[in-house]
CHARMM internal coordinates of N, CA and C (Angstrom, degrees):
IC EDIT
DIST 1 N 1 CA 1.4576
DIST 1 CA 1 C 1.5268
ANGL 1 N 1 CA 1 C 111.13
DIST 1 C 2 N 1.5277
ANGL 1 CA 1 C 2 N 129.91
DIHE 1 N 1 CA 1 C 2 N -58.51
DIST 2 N 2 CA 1.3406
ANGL 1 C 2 N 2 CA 117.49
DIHE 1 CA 1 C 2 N 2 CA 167.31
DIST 2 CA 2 C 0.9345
ANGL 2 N 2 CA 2 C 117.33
DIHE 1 C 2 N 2 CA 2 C -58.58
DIST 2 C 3 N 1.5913
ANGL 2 CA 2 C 3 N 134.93
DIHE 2 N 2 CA 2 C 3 N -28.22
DIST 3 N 3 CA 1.7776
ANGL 2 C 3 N 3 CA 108.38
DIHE 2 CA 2 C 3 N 3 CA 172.78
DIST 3 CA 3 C 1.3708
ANGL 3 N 3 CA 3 C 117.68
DIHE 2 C 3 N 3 CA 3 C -63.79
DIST 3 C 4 N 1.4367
ANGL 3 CA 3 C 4 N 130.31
DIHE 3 N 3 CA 3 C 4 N -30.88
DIST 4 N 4 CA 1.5124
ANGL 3 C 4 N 4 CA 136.57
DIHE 3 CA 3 C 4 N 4 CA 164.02
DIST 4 CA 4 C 1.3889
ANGL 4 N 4 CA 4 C 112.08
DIHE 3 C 4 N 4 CA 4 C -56.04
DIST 4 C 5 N 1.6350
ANGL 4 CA 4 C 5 N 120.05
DIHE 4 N 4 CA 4 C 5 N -38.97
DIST 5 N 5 CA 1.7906
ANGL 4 C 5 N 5 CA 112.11
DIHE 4 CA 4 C 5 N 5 CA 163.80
DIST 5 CA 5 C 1.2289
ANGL 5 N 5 CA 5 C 105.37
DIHE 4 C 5 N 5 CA 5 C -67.88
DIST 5 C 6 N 1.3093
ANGL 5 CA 5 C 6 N 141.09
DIHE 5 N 5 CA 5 C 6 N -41.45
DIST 6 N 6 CA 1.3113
ANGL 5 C 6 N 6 CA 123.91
DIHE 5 CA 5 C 6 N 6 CA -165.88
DIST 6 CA 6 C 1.4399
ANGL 6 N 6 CA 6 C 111.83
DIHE 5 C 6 N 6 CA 6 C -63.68
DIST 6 C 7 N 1.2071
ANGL 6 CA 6 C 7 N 105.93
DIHE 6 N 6 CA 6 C 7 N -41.53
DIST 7 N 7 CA 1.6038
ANGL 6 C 7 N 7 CA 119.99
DIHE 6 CA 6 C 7 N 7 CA -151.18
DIST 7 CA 7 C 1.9588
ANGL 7 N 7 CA 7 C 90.70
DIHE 6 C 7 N 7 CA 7 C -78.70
DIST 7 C 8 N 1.1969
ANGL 7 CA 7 C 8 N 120.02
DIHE 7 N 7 CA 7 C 8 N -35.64
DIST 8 N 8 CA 1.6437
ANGL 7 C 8 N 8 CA 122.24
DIHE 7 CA 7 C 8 N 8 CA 173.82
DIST 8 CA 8 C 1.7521
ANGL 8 N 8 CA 8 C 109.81
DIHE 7 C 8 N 8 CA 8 C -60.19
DIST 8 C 9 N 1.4774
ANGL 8 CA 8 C 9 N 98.28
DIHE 8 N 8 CA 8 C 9 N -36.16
DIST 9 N 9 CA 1.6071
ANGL 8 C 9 N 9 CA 89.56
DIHE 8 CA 8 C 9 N 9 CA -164.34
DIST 9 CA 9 C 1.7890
ANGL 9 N 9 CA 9 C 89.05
DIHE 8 C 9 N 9 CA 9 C -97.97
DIST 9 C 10 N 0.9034
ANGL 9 CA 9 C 10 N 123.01
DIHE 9 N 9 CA 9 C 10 N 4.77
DIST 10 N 10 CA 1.2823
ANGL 9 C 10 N 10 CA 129.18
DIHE 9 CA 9 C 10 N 10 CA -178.55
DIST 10 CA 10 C 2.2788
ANGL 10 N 10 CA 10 C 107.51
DIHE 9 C 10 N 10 CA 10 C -84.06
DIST 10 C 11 N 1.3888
ANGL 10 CA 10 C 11 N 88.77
DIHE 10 N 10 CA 10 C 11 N -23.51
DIST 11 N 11 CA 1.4766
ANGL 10 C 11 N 11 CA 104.22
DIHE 10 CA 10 C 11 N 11 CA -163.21
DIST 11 CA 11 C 1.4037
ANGL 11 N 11 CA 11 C 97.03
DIHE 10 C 11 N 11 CA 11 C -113.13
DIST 11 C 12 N 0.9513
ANGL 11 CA 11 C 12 N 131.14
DIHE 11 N 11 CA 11 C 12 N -15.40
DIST 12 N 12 CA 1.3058
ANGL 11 C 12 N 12 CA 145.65
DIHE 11 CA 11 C 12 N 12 CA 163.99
DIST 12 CA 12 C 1.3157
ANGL 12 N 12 CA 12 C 118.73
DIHE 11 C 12 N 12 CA 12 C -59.14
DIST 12 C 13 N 1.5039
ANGL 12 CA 12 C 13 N 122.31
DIHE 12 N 12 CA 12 C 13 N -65.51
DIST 13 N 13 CA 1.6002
ANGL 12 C 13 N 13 CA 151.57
DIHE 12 CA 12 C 13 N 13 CA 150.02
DIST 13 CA 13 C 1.5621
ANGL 13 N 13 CA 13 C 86.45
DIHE 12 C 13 N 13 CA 13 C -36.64
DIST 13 C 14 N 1.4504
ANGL 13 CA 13 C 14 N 136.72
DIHE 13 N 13 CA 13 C 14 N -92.36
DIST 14 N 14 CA 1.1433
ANGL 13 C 14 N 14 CA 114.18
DIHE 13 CA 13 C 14 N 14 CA 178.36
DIST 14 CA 14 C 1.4586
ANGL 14 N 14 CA 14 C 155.19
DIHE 13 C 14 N 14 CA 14 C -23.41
DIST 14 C 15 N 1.4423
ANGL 14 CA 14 C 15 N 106.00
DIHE 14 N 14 CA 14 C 15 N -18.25
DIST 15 N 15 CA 1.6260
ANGL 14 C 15 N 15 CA 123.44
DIHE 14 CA 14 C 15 N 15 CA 174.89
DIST 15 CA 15 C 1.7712
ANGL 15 N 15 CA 15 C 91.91
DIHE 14 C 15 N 15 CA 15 C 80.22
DIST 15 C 16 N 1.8063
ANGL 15 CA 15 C 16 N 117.57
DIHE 15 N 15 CA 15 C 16 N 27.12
DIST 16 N 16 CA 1.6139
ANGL 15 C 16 N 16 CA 86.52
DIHE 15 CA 15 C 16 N 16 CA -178.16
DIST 16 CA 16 C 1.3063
ANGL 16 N 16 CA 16 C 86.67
DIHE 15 C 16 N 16 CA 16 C -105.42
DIST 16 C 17 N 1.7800
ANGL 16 CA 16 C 17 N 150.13
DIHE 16 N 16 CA 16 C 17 N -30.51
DIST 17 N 17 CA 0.9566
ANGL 16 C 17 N 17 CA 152.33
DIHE 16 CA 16 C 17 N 17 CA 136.16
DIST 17 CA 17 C 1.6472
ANGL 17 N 17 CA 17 C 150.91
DIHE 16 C 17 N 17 CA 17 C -72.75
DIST 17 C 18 N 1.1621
ANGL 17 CA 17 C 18 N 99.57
DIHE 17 N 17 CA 17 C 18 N -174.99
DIST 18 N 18 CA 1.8255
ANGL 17 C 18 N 18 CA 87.73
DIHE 17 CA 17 C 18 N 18 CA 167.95
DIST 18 CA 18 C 1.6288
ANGL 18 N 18 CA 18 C 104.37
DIHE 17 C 18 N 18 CA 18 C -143.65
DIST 18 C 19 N 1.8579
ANGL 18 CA 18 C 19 N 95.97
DIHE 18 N 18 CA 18 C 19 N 177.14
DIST 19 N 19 CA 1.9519
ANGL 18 C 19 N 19 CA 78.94
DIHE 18 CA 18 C 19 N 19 CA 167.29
DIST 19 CA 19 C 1.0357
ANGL 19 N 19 CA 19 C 107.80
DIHE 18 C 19 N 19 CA 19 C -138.42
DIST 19 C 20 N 2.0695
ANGL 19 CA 19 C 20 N 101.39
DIHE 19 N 19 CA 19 C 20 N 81.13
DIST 20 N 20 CA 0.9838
ANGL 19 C 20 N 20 CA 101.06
DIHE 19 CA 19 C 20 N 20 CA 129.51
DIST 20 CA 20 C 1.7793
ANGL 20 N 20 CA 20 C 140.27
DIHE 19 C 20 N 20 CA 20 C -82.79
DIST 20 C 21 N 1.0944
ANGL 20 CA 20 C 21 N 105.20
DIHE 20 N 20 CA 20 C 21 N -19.40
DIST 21 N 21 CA 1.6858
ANGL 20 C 21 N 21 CA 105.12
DIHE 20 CA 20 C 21 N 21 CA 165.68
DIST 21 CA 21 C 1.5882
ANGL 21 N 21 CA 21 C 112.44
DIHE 20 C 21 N 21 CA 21 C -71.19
DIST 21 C 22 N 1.1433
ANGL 21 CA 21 C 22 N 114.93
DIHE 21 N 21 CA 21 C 22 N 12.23
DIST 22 N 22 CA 1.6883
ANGL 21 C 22 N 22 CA 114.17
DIHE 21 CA 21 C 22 N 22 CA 167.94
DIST 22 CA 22 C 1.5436
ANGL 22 N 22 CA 22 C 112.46
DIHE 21 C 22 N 22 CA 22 C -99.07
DIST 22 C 23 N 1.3472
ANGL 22 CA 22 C 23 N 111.40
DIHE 22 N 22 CA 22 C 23 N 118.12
DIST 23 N 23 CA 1.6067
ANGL 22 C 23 N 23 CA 109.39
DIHE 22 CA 22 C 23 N 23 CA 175.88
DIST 23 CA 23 C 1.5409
ANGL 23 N 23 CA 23 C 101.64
DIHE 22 C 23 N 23 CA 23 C -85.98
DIST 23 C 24 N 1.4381
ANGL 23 CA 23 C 24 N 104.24
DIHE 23 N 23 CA 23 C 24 N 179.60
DIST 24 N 24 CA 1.3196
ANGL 23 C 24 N 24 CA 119.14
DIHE 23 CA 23 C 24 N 24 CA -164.17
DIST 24 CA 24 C 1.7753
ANGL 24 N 24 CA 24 C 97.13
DIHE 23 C 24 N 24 CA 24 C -68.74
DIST 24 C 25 N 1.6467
ANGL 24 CA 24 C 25 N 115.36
DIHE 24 N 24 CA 24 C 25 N -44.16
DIST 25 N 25 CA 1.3697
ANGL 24 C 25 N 25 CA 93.45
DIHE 24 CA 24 C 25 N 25 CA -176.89
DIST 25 CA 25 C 2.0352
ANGL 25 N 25 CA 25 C 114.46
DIHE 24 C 25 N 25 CA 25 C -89.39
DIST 25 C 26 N 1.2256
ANGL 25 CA 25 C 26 N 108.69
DIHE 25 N 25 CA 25 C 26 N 34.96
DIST 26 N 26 CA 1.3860
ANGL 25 C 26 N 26 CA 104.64
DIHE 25 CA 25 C 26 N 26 CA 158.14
DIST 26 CA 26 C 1.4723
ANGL 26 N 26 CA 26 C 104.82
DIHE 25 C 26 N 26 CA 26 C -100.29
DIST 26 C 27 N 1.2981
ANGL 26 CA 26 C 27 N 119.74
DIHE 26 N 26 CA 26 C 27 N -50.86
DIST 27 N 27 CA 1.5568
ANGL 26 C 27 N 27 CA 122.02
DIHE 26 CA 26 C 27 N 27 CA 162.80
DIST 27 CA 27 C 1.2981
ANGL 27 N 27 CA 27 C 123.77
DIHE 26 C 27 N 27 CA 27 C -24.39
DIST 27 C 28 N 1.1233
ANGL 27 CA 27 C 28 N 111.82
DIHE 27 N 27 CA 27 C 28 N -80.28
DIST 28 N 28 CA 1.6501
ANGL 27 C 28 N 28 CA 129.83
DIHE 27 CA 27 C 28 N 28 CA 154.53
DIST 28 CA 28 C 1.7542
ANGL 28 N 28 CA 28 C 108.93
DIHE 27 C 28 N 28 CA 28 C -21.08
DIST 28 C 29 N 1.0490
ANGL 28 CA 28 C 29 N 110.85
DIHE 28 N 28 CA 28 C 29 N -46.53
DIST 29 N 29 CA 1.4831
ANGL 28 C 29 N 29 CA 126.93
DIHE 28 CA 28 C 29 N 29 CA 175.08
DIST 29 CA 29 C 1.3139
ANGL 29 N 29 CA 29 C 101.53
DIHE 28 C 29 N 29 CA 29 C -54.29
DIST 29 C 30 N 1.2420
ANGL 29 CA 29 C 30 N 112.52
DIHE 29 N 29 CA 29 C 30 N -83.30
DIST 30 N 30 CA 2.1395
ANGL 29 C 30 N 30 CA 128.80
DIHE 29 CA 29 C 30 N 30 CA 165.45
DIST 30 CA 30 C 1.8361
ANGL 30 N 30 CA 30 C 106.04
DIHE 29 C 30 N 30 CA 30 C -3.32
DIST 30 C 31 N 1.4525
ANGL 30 CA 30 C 31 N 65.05
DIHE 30 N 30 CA 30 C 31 N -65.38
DIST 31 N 31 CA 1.8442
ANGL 30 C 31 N 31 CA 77.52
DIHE 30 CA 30 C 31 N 31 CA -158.41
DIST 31 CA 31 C 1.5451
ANGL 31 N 31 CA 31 C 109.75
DIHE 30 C 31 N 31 CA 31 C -65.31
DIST 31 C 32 N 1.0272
ANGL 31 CA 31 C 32 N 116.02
DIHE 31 N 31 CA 31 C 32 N -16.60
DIST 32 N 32 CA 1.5930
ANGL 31 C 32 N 32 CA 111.89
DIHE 31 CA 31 C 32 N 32 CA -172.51
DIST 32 CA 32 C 1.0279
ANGL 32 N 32 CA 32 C 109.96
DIHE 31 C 32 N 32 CA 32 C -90.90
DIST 32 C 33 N 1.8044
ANGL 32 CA 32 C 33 N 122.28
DIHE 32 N 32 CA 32 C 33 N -26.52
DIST 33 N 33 CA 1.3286
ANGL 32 C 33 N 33 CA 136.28
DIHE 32 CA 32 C 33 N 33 CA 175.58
DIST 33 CA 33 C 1.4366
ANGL 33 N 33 CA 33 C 115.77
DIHE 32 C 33 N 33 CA 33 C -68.70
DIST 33 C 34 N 1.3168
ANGL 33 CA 33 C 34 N 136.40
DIHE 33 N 33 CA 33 C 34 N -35.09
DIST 34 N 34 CA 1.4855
ANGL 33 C 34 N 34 CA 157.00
DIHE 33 CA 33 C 34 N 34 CA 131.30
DIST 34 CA 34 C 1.1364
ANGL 34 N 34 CA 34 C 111.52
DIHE 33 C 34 N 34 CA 34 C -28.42
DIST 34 C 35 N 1.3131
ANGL 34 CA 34 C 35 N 117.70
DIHE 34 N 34 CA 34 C 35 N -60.68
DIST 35 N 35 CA 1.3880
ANGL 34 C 35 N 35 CA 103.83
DIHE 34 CA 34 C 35 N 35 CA 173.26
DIST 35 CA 35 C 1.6558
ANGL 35 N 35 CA 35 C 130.37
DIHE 34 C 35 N 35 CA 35 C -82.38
DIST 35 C 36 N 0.9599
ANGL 35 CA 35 C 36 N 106.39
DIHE 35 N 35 CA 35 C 36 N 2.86
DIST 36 N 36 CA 1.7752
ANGL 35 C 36 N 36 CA 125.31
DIHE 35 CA 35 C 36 N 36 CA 163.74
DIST 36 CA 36 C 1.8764
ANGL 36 N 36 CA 36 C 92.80
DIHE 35 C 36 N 36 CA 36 C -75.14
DIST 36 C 37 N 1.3412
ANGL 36 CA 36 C 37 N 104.62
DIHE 36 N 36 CA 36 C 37 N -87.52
DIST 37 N 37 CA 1.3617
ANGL 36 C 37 N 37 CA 108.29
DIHE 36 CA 36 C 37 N 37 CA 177.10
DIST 37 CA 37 C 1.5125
ANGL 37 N 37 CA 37 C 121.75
DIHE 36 C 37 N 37 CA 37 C -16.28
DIST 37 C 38 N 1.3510
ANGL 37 CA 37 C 38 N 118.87
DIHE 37 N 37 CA 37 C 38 N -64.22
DIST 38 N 38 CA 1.1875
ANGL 37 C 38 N 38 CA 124.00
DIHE 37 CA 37 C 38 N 38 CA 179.30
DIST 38 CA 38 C 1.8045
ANGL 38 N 38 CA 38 C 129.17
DIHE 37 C 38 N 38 CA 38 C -49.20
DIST 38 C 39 N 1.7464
ANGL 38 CA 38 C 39 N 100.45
DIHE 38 N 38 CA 38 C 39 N -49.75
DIST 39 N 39 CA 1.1869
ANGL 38 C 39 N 39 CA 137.30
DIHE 38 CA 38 C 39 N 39 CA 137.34
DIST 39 CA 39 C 1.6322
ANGL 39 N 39 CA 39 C 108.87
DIHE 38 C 39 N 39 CA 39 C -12.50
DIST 39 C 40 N 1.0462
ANGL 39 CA 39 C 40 N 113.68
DIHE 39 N 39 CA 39 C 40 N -71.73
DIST 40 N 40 CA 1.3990
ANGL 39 C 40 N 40 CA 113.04
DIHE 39 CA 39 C 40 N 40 CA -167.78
DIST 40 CA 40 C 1.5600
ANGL 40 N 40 CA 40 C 111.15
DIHE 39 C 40 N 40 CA 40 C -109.12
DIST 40 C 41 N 1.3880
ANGL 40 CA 40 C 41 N 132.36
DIHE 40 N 40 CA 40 C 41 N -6.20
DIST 41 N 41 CA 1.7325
ANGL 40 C 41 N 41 CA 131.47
DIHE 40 CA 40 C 41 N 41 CA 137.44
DIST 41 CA 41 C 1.8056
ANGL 41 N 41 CA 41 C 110.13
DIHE 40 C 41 N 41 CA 41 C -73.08
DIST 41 C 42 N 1.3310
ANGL 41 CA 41 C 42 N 112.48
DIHE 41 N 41 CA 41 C 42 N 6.39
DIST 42 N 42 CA 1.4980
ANGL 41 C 42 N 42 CA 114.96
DIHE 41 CA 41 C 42 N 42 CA 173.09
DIST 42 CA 42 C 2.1262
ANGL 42 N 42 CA 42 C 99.77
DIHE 41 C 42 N 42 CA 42 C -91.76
DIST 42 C 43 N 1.2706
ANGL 42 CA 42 C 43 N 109.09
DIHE 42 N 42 CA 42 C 43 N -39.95
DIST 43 N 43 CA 1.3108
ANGL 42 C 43 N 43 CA 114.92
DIHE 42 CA 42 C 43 N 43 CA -168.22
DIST 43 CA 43 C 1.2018
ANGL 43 N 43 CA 43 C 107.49
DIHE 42 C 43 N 43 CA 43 C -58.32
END
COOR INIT
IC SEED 1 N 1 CA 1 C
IC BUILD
């Protein structure tokens, strides 16, 4: 499932999509995944 969010907001940033087919809890998804990431390029 997050590689399918990435790859949307990934295409998004590209101008080949948008997000509107992203609901609030795929977003929510994004952001929590970022903040894992960050999380652990913080360590």
């Amino acid at each position: 499932m997050e590689k399918y969010l990435f790859e949307k907001m990934e295409n998004s940033i590209n101008g080949l999509s948008n997000y509107d087919n992203l609901t609030k809890a795929d977003i929510d998804t994004l952001i929590k995944a970022f903040e894992e990431m960050r999380k652990l390029y913080e360590e």
